[in-house]
N, C-alpha and C positions, 0 to 999 in steps of 0.2 A: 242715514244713507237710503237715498231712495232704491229698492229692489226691481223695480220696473224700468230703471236708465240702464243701460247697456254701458260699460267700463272700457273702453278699448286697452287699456293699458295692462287687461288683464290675458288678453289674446293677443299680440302680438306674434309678429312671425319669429322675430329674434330671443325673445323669451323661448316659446316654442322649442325652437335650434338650442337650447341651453338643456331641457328638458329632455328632448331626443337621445342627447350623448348616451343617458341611462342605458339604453338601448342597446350602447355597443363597450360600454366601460367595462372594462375588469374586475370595478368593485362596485356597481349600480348600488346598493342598501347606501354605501357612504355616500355614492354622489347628491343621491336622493334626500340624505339629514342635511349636505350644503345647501340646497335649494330651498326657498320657502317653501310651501305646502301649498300643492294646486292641485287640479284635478288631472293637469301633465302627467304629473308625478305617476300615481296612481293609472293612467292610462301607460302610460311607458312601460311600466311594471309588470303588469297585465299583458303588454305585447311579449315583453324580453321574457315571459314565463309560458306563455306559446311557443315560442322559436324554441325556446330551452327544451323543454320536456315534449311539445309537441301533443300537449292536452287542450282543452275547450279551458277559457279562461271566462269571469265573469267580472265585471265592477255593480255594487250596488250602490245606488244612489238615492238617496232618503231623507225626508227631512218634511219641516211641517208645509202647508199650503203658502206660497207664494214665496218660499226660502230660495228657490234658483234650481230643482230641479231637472225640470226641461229644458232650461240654460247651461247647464253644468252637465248634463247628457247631449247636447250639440256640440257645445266644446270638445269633451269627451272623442266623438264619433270622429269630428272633425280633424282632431289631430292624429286619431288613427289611422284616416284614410291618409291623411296627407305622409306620415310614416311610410306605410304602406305602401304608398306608389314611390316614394323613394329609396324602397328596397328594406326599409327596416332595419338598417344599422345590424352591426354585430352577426352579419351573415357571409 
């Protein structure tokens, strides 16, 4: 796989909307094992644990040079804001 082609299949808006639910489910950990593992995930998680407790939340994102870092922190950001301005589910 080349690491430098961009995937669109991996950002999708309707994936995305699948993702979001976490946000407002009753049982976000279970929805989270249905879903494959994205960086969604993990941003969703991160929101609904802000809303919850109402503490400073972090994602770290790691890995070796040229692994999708700064790709996987734009997705990251991106689905936060888009959240975000749609109210953030579960409020």
């Amino acid at each position: 796989m080349n690491p430098f082609k961009f995937i669109p299949a991996l950002a999708t808006k309707e994936l995305m909307a699948q993702y979001m639910e976490i946000c407002s489910s009753a049982m976000p950990y279970q929805l989270k094992k249905s879903l494959p593992p994205h960086i969604y995930a993990i941003s969703a998680l991160s929101y609904r644990a802000l809303k919850d407790t109402r503490q400073r939340q972090a994602i770290v994102i790691s890995g070796e040079s040229g692994a999708g870092k700064t790709e996987s922190a734009k997705i990251a950001m991106n689905f936060l804001t888009d959240l975000g301005s749609m109210g953030g589910g579960g409020d």
